[in-house]
C-alpha positions in Angstrom: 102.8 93.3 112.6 104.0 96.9 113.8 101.9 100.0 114.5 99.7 101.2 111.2 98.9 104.8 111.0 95.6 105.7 109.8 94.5 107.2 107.2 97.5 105.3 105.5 96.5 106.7 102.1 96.7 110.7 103.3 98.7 111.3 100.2 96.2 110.7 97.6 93.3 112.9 99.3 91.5 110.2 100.5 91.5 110.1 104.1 88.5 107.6 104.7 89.0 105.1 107.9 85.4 104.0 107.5 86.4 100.8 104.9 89.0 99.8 107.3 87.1 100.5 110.8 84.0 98.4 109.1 86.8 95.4 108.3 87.8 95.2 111.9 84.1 95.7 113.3 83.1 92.3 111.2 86.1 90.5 112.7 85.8 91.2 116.4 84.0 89.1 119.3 83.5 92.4 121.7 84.1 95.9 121.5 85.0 98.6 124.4 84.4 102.1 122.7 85.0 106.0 124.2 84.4 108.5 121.9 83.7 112.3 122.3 81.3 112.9 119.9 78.9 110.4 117.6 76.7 111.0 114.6 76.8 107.7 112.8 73.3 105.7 112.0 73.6 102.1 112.7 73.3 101.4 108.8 76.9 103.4 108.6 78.9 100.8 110.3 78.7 97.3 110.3 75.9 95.2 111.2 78.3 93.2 113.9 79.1 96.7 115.5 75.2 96.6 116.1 75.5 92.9 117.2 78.2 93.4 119.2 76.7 96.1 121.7 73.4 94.3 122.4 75.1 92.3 125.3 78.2 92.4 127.5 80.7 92.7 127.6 80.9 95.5 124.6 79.8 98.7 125.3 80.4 102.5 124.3 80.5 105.6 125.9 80.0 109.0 124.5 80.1 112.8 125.2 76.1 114.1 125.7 77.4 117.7 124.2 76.5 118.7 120.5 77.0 117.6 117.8 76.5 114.0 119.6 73.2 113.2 117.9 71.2 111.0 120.3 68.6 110.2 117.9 71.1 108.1 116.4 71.7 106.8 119.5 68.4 106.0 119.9 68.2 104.7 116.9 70.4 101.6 117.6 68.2 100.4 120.3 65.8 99.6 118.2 68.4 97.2 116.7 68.9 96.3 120.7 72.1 97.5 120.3 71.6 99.3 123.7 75.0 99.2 126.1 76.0 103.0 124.6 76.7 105.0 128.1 76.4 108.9 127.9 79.1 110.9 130.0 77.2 113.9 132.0 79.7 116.3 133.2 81.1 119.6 132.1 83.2 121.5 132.9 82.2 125.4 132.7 84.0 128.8 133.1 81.7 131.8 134.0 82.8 135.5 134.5 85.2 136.7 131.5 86.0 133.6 129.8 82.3 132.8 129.0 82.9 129.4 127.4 82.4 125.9 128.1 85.1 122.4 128.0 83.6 118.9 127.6 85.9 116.8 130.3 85.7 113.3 128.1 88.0 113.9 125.1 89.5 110.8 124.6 88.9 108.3 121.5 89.4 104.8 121.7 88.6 101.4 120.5 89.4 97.7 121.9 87.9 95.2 119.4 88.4 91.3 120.3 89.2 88.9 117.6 89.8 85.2 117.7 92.3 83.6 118.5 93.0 85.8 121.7 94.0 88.8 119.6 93.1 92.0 119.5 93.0 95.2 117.7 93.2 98.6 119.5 93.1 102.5 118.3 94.0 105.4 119.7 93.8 108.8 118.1 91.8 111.9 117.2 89.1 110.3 115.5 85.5 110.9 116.5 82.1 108.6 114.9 81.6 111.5 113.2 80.9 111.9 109.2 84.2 114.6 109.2 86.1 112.4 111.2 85.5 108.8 109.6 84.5 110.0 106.0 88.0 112.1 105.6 87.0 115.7 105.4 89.2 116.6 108.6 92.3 115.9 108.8 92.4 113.4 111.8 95.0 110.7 113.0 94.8 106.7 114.8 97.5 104.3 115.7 96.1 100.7 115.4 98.1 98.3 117.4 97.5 94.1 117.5 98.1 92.5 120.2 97.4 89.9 122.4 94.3 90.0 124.9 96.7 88.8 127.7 99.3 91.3 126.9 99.7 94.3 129.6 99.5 97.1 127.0 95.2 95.0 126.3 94.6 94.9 130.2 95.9 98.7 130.3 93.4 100.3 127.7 90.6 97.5 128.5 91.0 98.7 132.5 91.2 102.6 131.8 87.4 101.9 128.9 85.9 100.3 131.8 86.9 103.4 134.2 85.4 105.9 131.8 82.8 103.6 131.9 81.9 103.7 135.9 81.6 107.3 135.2 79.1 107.2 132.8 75.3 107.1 132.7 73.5 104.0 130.9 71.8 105.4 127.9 67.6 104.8 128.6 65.2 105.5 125.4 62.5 107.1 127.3 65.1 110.2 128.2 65.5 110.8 124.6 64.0 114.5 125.4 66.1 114.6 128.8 69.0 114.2 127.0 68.1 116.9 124.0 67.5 119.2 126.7 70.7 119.3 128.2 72.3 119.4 124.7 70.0 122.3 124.6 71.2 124.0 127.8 74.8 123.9 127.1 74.3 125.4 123.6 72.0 127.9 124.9 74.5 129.5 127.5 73.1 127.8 130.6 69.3 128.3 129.6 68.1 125.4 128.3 64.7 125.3 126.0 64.2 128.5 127.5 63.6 130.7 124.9 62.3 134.7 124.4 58.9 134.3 122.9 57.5 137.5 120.5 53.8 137.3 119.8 52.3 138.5 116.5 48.7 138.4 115.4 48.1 138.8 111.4 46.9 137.0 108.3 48.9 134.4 106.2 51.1 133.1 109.0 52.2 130.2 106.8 54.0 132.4 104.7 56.5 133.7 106.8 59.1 131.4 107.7 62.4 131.9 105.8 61.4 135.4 105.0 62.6 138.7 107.1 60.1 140.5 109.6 60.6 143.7 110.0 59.4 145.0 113.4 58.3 148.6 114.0 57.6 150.1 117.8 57.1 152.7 119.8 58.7 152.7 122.9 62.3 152.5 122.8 62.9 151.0 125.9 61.7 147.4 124.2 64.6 147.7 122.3 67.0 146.4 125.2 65.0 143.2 124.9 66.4 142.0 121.8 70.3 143.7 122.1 71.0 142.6 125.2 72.7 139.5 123.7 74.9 138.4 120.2 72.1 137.8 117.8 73.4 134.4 117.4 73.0 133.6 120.8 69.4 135.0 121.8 66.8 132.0 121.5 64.3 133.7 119.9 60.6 132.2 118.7 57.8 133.9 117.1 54.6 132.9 118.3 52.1 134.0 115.9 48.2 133.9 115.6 46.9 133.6 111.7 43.6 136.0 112.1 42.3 134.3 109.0 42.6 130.5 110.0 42.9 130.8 113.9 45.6 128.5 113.9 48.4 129.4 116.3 51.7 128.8 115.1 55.9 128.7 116.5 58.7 129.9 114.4 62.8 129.9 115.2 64.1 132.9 114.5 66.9 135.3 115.5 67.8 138.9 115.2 69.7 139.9 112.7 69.6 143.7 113.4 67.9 146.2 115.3 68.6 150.2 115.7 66.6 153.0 117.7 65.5 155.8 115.9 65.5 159.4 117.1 62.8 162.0 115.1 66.0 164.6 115.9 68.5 162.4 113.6 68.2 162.1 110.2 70.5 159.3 109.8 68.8 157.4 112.7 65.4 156.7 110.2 67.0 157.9 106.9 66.9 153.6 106.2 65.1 152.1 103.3 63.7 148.6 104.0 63.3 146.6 100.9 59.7 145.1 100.6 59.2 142.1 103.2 56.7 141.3 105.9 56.4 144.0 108.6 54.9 144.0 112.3 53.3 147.0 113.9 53.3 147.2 117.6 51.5 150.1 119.4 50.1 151.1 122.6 51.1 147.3 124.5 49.4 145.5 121.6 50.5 142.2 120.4 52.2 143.2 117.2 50.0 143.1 114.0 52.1 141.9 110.7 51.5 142.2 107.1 53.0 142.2 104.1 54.0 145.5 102.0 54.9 145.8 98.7 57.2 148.1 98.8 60.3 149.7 100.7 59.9 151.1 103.9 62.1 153.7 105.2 62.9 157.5 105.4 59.7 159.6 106.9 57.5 156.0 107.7 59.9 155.1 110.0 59.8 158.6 112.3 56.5 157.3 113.3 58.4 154.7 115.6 61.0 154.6 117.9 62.6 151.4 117.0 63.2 148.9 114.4 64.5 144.9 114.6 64.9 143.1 112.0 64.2 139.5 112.7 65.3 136.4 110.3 62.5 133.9 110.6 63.7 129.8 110.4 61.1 126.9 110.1 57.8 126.2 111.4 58.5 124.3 114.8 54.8 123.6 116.3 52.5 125.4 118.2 51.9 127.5 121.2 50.2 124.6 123.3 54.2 123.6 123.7 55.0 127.1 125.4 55.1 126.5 129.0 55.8 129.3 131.6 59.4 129.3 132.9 58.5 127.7 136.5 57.4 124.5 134.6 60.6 121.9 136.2 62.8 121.2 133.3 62.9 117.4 132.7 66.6 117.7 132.8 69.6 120.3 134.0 73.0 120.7 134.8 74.0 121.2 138.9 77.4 122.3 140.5 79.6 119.5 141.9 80.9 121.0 144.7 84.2 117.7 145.2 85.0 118.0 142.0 85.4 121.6 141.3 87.0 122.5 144.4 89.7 120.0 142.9 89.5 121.8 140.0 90.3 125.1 141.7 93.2 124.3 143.6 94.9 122.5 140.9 94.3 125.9 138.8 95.6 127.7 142.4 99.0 125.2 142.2 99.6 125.8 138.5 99.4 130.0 139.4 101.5 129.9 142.1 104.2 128.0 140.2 104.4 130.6 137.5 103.9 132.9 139.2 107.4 132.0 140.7 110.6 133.9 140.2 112.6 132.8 137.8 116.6 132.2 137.9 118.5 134.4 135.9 119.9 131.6 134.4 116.9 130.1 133.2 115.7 132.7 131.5 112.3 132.0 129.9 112.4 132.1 125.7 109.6 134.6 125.7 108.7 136.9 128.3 106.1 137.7 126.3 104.2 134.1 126.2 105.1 134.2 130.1 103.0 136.9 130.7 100.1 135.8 128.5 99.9 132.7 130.7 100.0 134.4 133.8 97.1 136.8 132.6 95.0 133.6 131.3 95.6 131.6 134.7 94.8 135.0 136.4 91.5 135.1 134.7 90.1 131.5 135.0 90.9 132.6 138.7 88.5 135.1 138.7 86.2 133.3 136.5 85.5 130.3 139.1 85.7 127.3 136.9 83.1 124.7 138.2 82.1 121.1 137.3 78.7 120.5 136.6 76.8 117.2 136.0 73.4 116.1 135.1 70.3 115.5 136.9 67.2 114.3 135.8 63.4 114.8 137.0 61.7 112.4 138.0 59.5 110.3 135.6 57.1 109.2 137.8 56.2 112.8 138.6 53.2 114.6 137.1 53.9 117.8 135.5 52.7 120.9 137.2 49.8 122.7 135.8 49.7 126.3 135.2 46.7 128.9 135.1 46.1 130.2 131.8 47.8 133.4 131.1 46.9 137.1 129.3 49.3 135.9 126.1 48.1 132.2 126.5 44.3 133.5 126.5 45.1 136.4 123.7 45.9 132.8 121.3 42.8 131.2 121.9 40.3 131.2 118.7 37.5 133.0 119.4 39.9 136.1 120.8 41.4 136.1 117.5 38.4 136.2 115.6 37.3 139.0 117.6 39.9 140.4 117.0 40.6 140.6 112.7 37.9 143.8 112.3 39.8 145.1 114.8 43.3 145.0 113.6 42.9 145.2 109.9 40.9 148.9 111.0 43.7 150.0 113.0 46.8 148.7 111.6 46.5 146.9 108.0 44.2 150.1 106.6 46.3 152.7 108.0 50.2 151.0 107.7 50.2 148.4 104.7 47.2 149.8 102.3 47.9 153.3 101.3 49.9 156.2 102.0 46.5 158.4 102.3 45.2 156.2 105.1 48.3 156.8 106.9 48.3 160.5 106.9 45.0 159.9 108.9 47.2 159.9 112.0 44.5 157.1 113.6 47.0 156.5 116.7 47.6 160.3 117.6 46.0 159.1 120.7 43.4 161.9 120.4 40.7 160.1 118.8 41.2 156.0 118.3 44.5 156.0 120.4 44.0 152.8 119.4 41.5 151.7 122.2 40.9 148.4 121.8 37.7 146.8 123.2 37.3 145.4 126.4 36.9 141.9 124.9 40.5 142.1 123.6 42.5 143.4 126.5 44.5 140.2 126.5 45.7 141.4 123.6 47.7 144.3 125.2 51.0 142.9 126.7 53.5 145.3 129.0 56.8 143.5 128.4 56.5 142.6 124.1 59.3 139.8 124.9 58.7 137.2 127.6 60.7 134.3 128.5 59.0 130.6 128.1 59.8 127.1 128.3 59.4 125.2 124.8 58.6 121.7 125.5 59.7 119.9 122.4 
């Protein structure tokens, strides 16, 4: 039997492997897996699969990058299925380029079947839903042959090396591994995140919505533009003044703007109707809802405006820990491997870079020269190669003194605190137009000064970077 393409049945629309992958997974005695990314459940493929990788000599190794989801991974070794390996290394290029390369792209499978046979693919397919299930358009060469045939001892010998470079995967660093999942999505910063505080009543009732968030000095305003929206790791951390519950919500910005009482067009913005958040005078922001559009001459009271799209309710502020805290897991420099790296980008310049003879011409002089800037650039971008690390799990985490925004979250602050803020900011910002033409915070009479008692509720910088320990 020659070489079968898969899908075979591409024609048709339906570009499953899944029925045929399962068919071969029931048949086989061992399996030697590399793949760059896995989502599948162990209920997805079959139950020999699971069989299979509970003792040697089958085993699997797998990218640690996203969308690899190692709670599926975990998931299998509570069938015992537990020889999956997890390759650690990346490859990332700082500077201009800003982006990041996993280094294990390859996807194959060595399945043993009686009789000394075997079954071997080799493609583009991942063990992911798109990749198995048919919604990308993907492409493996299955080959039989027999187990003592060189083309077998090739792919078997060149799994096990991608194997010796891989790290046995260990349930109890189900988190580590999340968090350097985390770091690579997150730019290099791991559960780090930018942590806004807000105080107010019916907490519960914000996530999905929009927040609108009103201030008045425009230098905060850097603090949330100084990266793409997409990319900033915010989360609200908000007090309910009503319950005294203390709450964590994902969110991002969606847009923020500064607003200049000389320009008309700088505050001549209507807001529809949505939660808003005061800040003033270092407070933690006080939020509300308003029933109506804000916009026009309410907004020349501030000096800027954010408005921030707030996701799900993800736990609580006792998992907010101050950026010092160790992480349990990172990514280091590998000094060998990236200077390889570096002088095989250095070889590659210098050849074309090279004259060329004027009989060999190249086609486009054009593409020549786009090469020779993109070389030029990963030049000046350093590529490196990182690779995990992992804190130890004997070690007791440090312990950290309580801080102003920790102590401002604590229950009897913020029920000292309600009378307070529903005087100075619900009354005068979300009741009634009247009360705001009071002018409390002209900084003449209430300023607001808020008592003694509730200093910790004043904070210098509004955003400050934490470590979320999920």
């Amino acid at each position: 039997m020659g070489p079968l393409l898969l899908p075979t049945s591409f024609t048709n629309g339906t570009r499953s492997v899944l029925d045929r992958l399962n068919v071969s997974l029931g048949n086989a005695e061992a399996v030697r897996a590399c793949v760059c990314y896995w989502t599948q459940w162990p209920e997805q493929l079959h139950a020999n699969f699971t069989s299979l990788l509970s003792k040697e000599p089958s085993f699997c190794c797998v990218d640690v990058h996203w969308p690899t989801d190692h709670d599926a991974l975990f998931d299998f070794g509570l069938y015992e299925a537990t020889n999956f390996y997890l390759f650690l290394k990346q490859l990332v290029v700082q500077g201009q380029l800003q982006a990041r390369h996993n280094l294990m792209h390859a996807k194959m499978l060595v399945l043993d079947l009686p009789g000394g046979q075997a079954e071997i693919w080799v493609g583009s397919h991942n063990f992911t839903d798109y990749a198995l299930g048919g919604t990308n358009f993907e492409a493996s060469v299955v080959t039989q042959c027999a187990q003592d045939s060189d083309f077998y001892g090739q792919c078997r010998g060149y799994l096990e090396f991608i194997r010796k470079q891989c790290h046995l995967f260990e349930p109890h660093r189900l988190a580590d591994y999340k968090a350097l999942q985390r770091t690579s999505l997150a730019g290099g910063k791991g559960d780090i995140y930018q942590v806004l505080p807000l105080v107010g009543p019916n907490i519960d009732q914000l996530p999905g919505k929009t927040l609108l968030l009103l201030g008045d000095d425009a230098q905060e305003l850097r603090k949330f533009g100084a990266t793409e929206p997409t990319r900033q790791r915010l989360m609200v951390r908000a007090g309910d003044l009503d319950t005294q519950r203390d709450y964590l919500i994902e969110a991002h910005v969606q847009s923020s703007g500064l607003i200049d009482k000389l320009d008309q067009q700088s505050f001549g913005i209507d807001f529809s109707e949505r939660p808003y958040a005061i800040r003033r005078n270092q407070l933690i922001p006080y939020t509300a809802y308003r029933d109506k559009a804000y916009g026009g001459e309410d907004l020349k009271e501030f000096a800027y405006w954010v408005n921030v799209k707030l996701g799900n309710l993800v736990g609580t502020g006792d998992e907010l820990k101050p950026v010092n805290t160790p992480p349990p897991a990172w990514w280091v420099k590998d000094t060998a491997a990236t200077e390889v790296v570096r002088a095989e980008l250095a070889r590659k310049e210098r050849y074309y870079r090279r004259p060329a003879p004027v009989d060999d011409l190249r086609e486009s002089e054009w593409e020549f020269r786009q090469l020779e800037r993109e070389l030029r650039e990963m030049s000046l971008a350093e590529p490196e190669i990182r690779v995990a690390r992992f804190r130890d799990q004997n070690r007791n985490k440090a312990t950290y003194p309580l801080q102003d925004i920790d102590a401002a979250f604590q229950a009897p602050l913020l029920t000292s605190a309600q009378p307070f803020y529903d005087e100075q900011f619900q009354q005068v910002y979300f009741d009634s137009r009247e009360a705001q033409q009071l002018d409390l915070f002209d900084g003449k009479r209430l300023g607001p000064k808020a008592p003694e008692k509730l200093k910790a509720l004043r904070q210098k910088n509004l955003v400050q970077e934490r470590r979320w320990e999920r």
